[in-house]
C-alpha positions in Angstrom: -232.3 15.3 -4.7 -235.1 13.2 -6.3 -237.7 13.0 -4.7 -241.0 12.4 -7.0 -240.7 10.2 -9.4 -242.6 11.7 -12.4 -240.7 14.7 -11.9 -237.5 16.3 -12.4 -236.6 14.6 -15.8 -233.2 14.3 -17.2 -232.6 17.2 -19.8 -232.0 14.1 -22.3 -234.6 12.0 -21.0 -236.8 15.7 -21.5 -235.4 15.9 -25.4 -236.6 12.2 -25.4 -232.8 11.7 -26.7 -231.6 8.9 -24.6 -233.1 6.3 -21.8 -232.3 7.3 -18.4 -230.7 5.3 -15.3 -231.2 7.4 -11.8 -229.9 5.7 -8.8 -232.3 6.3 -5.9 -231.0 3.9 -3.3 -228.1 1.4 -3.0 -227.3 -0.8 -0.1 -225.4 -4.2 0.2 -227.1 -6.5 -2.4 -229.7 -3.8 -3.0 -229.8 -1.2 -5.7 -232.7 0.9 -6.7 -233.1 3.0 -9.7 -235.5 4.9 -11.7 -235.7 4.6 -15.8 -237.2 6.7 -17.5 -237.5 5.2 -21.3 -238.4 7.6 -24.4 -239.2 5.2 -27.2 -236.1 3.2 -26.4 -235.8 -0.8 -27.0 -233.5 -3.2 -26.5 -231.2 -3.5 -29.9 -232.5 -6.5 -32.4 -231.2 -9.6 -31.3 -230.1 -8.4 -27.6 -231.2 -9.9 -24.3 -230.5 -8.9 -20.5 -228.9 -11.7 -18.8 -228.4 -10.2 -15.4 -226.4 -12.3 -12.6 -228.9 -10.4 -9.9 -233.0 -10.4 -9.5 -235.0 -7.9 -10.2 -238.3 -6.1 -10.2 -239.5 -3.9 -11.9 -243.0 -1.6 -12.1 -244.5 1.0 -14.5 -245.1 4.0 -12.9 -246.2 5.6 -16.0 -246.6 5.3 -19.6 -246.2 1.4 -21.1 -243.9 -1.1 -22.6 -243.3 -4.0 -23.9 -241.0 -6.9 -22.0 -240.3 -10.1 -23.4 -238.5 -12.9 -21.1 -237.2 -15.5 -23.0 -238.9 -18.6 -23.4 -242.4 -17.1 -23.6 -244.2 -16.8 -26.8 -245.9 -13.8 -25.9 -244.1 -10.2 -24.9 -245.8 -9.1 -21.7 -247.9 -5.2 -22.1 -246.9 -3.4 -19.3 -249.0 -0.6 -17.9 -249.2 1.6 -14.9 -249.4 -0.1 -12.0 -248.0 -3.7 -13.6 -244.9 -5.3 -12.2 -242.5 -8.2 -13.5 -240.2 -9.8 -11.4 -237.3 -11.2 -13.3 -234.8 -13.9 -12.0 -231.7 -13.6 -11.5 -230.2 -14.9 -15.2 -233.3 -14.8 -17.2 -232.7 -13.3 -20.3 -235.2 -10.7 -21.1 -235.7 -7.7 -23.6 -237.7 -4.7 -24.5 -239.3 -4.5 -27.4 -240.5 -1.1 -27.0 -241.7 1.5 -24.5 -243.9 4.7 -25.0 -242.8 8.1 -25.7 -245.5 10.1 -24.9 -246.0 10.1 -21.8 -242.3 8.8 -21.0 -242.5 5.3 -19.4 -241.4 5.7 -15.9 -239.8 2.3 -14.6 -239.0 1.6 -10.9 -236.3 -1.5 -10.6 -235.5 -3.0 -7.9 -232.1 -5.2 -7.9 -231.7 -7.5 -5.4 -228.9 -10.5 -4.9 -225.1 -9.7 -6.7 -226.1 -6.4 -7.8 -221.9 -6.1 -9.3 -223.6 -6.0 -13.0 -226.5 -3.8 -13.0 -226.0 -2.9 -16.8 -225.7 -6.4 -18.7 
């Protein structure tokens, strides 16, 4: 059972091999998860479009989150959050490796499509 969240890292999210997706909570229209990001992006051209809210905070390590529409990507760092309407397309253009960016999300609303 999780219960730190800078701890107790995926063996692939460890090797740096693969983003991670750890659910910590789910209720009715609530999910909560913890991502742990390696160097990971979103791939060229690809945006989140995502029927439920959410929000999201950097727990360690940064990144870089772009919602569509602005100019500018937001710099994420430890302690920043974003919170992200439900069907606003969005994208990461990168995230740290070393340390590991640690993500805390928080879905809210129709939480049916976590992963689009």
């Amino acid at each position: 059972m999780l219960t730190n969240l800078l701890q107790a890292f995926p063996a692939v999210a460890q090797a740096g091999s693969a983003e991670t997706f750890e659910q910590l909570l789910s209720a009715p229209n609530l999910l909560i998860e913890r991502i742990v990001s390696t160097g990971q992006a979103s791939p060229p051209d690809f945006w989140y479009c995502q029927t439920q809210g959410e929000w999201v905070l950097i727990v360690q390590g940064e990144a870089g989150l772009q919602l569509e529409g602005e100019l500018q990507e937001r710099h994420l760092r430890v302690g920043d959050f974003v919170a992200i309407p439900p069907g606003c397309r969005h994208r990461v253009n990168w995230t740290s490796a070393e340390p590991p960016t640690v993500w805390l999300a928080v879905h809210y609303g129709d939480i049916a499509d976590t992963a689009a």
